[in-house]
C-alpha positions in Angstrom: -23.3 50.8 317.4 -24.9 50.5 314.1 -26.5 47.5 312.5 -28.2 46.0 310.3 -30.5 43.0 311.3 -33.4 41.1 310.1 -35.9 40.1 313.2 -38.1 37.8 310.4 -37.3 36.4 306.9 -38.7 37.9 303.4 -37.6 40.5 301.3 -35.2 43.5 301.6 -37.6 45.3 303.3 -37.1 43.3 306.5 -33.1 44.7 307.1 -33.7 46.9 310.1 -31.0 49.5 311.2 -30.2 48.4 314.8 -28.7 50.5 317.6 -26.4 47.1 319.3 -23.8 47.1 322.1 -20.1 46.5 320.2 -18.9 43.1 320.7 -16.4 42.0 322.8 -13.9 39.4 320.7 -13.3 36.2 323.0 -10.2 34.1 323.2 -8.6 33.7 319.3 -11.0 36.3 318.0 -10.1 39.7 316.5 -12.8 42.6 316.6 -12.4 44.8 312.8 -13.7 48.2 312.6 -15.8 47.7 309.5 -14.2 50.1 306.7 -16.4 47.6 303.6 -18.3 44.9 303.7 -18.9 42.6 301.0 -22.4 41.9 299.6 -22.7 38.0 298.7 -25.8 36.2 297.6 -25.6 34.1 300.6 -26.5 37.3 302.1 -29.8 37.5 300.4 -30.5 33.7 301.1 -30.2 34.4 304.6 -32.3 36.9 304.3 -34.8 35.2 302.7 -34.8 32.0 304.6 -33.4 29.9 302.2 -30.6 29.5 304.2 -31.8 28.9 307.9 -30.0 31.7 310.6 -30.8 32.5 314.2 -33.3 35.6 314.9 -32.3 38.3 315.2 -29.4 38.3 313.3 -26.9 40.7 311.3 -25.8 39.8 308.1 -22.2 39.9 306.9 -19.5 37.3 306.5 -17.0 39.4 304.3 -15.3 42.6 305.9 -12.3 44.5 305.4 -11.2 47.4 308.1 -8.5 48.0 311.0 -8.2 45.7 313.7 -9.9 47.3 316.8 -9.3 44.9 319.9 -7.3 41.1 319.9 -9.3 38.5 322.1 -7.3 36.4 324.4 -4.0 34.4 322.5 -3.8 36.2 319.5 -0.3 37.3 319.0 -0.3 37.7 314.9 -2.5 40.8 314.7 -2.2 44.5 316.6 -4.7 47.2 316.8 -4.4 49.1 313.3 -3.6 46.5 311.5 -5.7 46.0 308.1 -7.4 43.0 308.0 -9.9 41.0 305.9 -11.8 38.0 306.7 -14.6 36.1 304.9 -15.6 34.2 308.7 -16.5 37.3 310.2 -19.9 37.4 312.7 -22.1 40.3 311.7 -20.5 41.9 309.7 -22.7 44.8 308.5 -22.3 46.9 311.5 -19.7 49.6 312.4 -17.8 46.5 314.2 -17.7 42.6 313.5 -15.6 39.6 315.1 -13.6 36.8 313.5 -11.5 34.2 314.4 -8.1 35.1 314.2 -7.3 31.6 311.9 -9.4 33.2 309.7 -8.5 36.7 309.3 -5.5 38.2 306.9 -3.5 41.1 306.6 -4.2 43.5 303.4 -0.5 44.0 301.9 0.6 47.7 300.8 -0.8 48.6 297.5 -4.7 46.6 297.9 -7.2 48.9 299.0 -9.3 48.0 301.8 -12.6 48.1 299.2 -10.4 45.9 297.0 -9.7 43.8 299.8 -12.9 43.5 300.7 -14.4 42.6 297.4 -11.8 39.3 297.0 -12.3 37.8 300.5 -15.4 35.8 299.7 -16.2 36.2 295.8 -12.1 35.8 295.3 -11.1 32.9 297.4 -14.2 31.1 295.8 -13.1 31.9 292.0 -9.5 30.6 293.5 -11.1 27.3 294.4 -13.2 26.8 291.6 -10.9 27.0 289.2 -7.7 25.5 291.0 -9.5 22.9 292.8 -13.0 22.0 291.9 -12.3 21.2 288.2 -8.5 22.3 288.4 -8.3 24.2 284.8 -5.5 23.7 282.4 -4.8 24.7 278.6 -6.9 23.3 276.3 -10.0 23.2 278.3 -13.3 24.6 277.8 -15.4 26.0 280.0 -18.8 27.3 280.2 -19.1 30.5 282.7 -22.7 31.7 284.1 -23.3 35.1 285.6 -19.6 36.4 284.3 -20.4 39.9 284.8 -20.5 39.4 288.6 -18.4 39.2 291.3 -17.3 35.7 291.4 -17.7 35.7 287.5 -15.3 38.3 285.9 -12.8 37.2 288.5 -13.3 33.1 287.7 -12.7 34.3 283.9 -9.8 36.4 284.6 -8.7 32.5 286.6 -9.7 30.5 284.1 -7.6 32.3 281.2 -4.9 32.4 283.4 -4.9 28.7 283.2 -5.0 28.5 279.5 -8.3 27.5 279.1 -10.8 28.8 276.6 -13.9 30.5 278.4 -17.8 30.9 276.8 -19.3 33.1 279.6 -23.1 34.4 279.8 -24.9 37.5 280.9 -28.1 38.6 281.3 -28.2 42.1 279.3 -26.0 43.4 275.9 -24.6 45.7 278.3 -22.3 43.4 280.2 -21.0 41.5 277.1 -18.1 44.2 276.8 -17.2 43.6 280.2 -16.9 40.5 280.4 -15.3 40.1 277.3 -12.9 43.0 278.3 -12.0 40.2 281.3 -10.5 37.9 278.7 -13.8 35.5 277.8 -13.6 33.8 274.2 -17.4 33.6 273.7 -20.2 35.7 275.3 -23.6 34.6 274.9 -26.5 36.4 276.4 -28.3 34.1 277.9 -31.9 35.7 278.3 -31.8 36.0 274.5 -29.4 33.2 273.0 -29.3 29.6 273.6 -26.1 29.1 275.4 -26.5 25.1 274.8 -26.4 25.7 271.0 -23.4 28.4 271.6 -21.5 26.0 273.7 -22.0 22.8 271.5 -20.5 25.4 268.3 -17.8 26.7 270.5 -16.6 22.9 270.9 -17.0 21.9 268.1 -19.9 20.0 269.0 -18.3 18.3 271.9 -19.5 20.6 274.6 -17.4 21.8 277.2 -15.2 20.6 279.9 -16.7 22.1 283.0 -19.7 24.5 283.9 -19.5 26.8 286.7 -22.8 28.1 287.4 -24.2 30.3 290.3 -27.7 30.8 289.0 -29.0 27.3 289.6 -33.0 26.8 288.9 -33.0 29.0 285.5 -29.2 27.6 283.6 -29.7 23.9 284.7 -31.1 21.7 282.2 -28.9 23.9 279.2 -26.0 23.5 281.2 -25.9 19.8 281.9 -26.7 19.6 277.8 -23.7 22.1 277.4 -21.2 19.3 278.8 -19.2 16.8 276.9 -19.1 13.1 278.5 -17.5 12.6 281.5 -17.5 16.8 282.3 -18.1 18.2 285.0 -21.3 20.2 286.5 -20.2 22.8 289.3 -23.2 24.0 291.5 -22.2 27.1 293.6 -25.0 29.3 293.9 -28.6 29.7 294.0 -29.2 33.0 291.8 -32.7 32.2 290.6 -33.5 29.5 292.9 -31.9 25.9 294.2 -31.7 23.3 291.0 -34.1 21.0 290.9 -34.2 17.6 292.4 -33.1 15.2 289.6 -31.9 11.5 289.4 -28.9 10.4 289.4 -29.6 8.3 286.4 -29.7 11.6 284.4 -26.2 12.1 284.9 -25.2 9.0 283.5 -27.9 9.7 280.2 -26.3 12.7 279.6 -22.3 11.4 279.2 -21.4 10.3 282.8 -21.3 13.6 283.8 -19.8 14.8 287.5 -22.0 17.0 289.6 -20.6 18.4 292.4 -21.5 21.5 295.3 -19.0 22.8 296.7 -18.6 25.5 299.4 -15.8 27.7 300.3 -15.5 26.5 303.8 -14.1 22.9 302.9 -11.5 25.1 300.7 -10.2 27.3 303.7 -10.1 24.8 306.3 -6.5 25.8 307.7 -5.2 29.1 308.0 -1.7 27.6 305.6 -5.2 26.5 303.1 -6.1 30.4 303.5 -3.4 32.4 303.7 -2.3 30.4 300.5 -4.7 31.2 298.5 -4.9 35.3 299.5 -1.2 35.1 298.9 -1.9 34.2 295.4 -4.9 36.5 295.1 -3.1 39.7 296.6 -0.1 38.6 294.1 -2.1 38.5 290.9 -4.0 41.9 291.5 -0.2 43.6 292.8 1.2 42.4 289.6 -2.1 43.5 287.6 -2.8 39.8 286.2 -6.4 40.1 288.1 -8.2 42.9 287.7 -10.8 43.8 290.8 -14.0 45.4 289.9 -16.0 47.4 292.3 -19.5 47.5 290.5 -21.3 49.7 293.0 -20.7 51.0 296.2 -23.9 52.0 299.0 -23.7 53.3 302.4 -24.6 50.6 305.3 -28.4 52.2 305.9 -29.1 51.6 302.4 -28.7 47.8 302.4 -31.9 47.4 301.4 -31.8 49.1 298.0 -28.4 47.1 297.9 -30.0 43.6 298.2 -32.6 44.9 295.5 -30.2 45.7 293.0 -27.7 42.5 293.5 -31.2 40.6 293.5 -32.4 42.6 290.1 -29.3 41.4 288.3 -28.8 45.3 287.8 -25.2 44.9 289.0 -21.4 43.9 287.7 -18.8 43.3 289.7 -18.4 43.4 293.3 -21.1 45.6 295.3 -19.7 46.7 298.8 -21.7 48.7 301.5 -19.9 51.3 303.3 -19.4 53.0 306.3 
C-alpha cells in the first residue's frame, strides 16, 4: 500500500512515497481506510527531528475514513463504519491503525474532511479553552496564529465563552478571516506590536491568558502582553521551541503562570474523548463552530504540503487526500 515515510530527518524533501504491506490491527485496535488525513505541526517536527521518532517511520496521527478490519475485542465498531481518531499509527498511507479507546464515530451530517480537520486541531482548541485557562465572560485573551487550524477554531471557543479575543496573523490577508471568526482585535503581528495592541485593548492591564503556538518569535511580547497573575499557554513550536528562561522572570513580570500542555493528558479516557467530540460534532451540527478546510493536496504531494503549512502560506485546516 502507499506511504509516505521519512528514512532520515531534515526538510520536506525527505517524505518518501513507500510501497508497505497493510497492517494487520492487533487485539483493541481498528484498521481505517484513510479517506483524509490531517496535517499538524507535530508532523513537521517529526520530520525535522525536533520531535525524536523511530526510522523509518510514516507520519500521521489524525485520520478520518471507514473502518476496514476490528482487531481482537472490539465490539463498538463494524467494518464501514466512519471513524476518526487523532492516536492513529501512520497515518499518511492508504491504511492506518488505532486503538479502538481512541477512535470515534463521524455522526450524519460531518463530512469525513470535516471530521478529519477537528480530531487533532479541534480537541486541542476544546481543551485550551475549557480546561487549560477555562474561559468565561469578561476575560481577555490574546490569540497567536488565529488564521490556522487550531486558531480560528480556539476563537470561534473562546467567543463562545464570552470572552473578548485580540488575535494575530502574519499577513493583511487573514485579518478578515479571522475577524469573520468572531475576534475583537486583529493585529498583524509581522507589522504591529501586539504588546502595545494588547496593553490598549485592556486598558492597559493586559490580558488574561495567551494561547500561543508559535513559540521562539511571540514569546518575550506575549509574557509582556499579560496582566499579573495571567496565564502563559505554550502549545506549539511554529518558529521554534521558546527559549530557556528563569523562573524568576515569571514572577518580574506579575506572577505569571506558564504552562505546556498536550492533548494526550486531555483525552486520557475514552468518556474524556468521546466528551469532548460530542461537544465538537454538536457545535459544527448546530453551526456555532464553523470548520475551515484551507487547502486540500493529494497524499504524494506531502511534500509541497509540509512547505506550505511551514511558509505560513496557509488558513485553516490543510488535509492530504487519497
Amino acid at each position: 500500500m502507499l506511504a509516505i515515510r521519512i528514512h532520515e530527518t531534515g526538510g520536506p524533501e525527505k517524505l518518501c512515497t513507500d510501497d508497505i504491506p497493510v497492517p494487520m490491527p492487533g487485539a483493541g485496535e481498528v484498521r481505517i481506510h484513510v479517506e483524509a488525513a490531517g496535517l499538524n505541526f507535530i508532523d513537521t517536527y517529526q520530520r525535522g527531528g525536533l520531535y525524536a521518532v523511530p526510522l523509518p517511520f510514516t507520519l500521521g496521527a489524525e485520520i478520518a475514513g471507514l473502518v476496514s478490519m476490528v482487531g481482537a475485542g472490539v465490539t463498538e465498531f463494524s467494518v464501514g463504519d466512519r471513524v476518526a481518531t487523532a492516536k492513529a499509527s501512520g497515518g499518511y498511507a492508504a491504511e492506518a491503525l488505532a486503538p479502538a479507546a481512541h477512535v470515534v464515530k463521524i455522526p450524519n451530517g460531518v463530512t469525513t474532511q470535516m471530521a478529519a480537520a477537528l480530531m487533532l486541531q479541534g480537541l486541542t482548541a476544546h481543551y485550551l479553552a475549557i480546561d487549560t485557562f477555562p474561559l468565561k465572560s469578561g476575560h481577555t485573551a490574546l490569540i497567536h496564529a488565529a488564521a490556522g487550524g487550531v486558531g480560528l477554531l480556539l476563537v470561534q471557543l473562546a467567543k463562545r465563552a464570552g470572552a473578548r479575543v485580540i488575535a494575530t496573523v502574519g499577513s493583511d490577508e487573514k485579518v478578515a478571516l479571522v475577524r469573520g471568526a468572531g475576534a475583537d482585535e486583529v493585529v498583524v503581528y509581522t507589522r504591529d506590536n501586539f504588546t502595545t495592541a494588547a496593553r490598549a485593548f485592556t486598558g492597559g492591564l493586559g490580558v488574561d491568558v495567551v494561547y500561543d503556538a508559535v513559540g521562539k518569535d511571540t514569546f518575550a511580547g506575549s509574557i509582556d502582553s499579560l496582566r499579573p497573575r495571567g496565564m502563559f499557554v505554550s502549545f506549539g513550536n511554529a518558529s521554534g521551541p521558546v527559549p530557556p528562561f528563569a523562573p524568576l522572570l515569571l514572577s518580574q513580570k506579575g506572577s505569571l503562570y506558564f504552562t505546556r500542555p498536550t492533548l494526550l493528558h486531555h483525552t486520557q479516557t475514552s468518556a474524556e474523548l468521546r466528551g469532548r467530540t460530542d461537544d465538537l460534532f454538536g457545535a459544527v451540527l448546530s453551526g456555532a463552530l464553523k470548520v475551515r478546510i484551507g487547502a486540500t493536496f493529494p497524499l504524494k504531494a506531502a511534500a509541497e504540503a509540509h512547505r506550505a503549512l511551514e511558509g505560513r502560506g496557509t488558513t485553516g485546516k490543510v488535509l492530504l487526500l487519497l
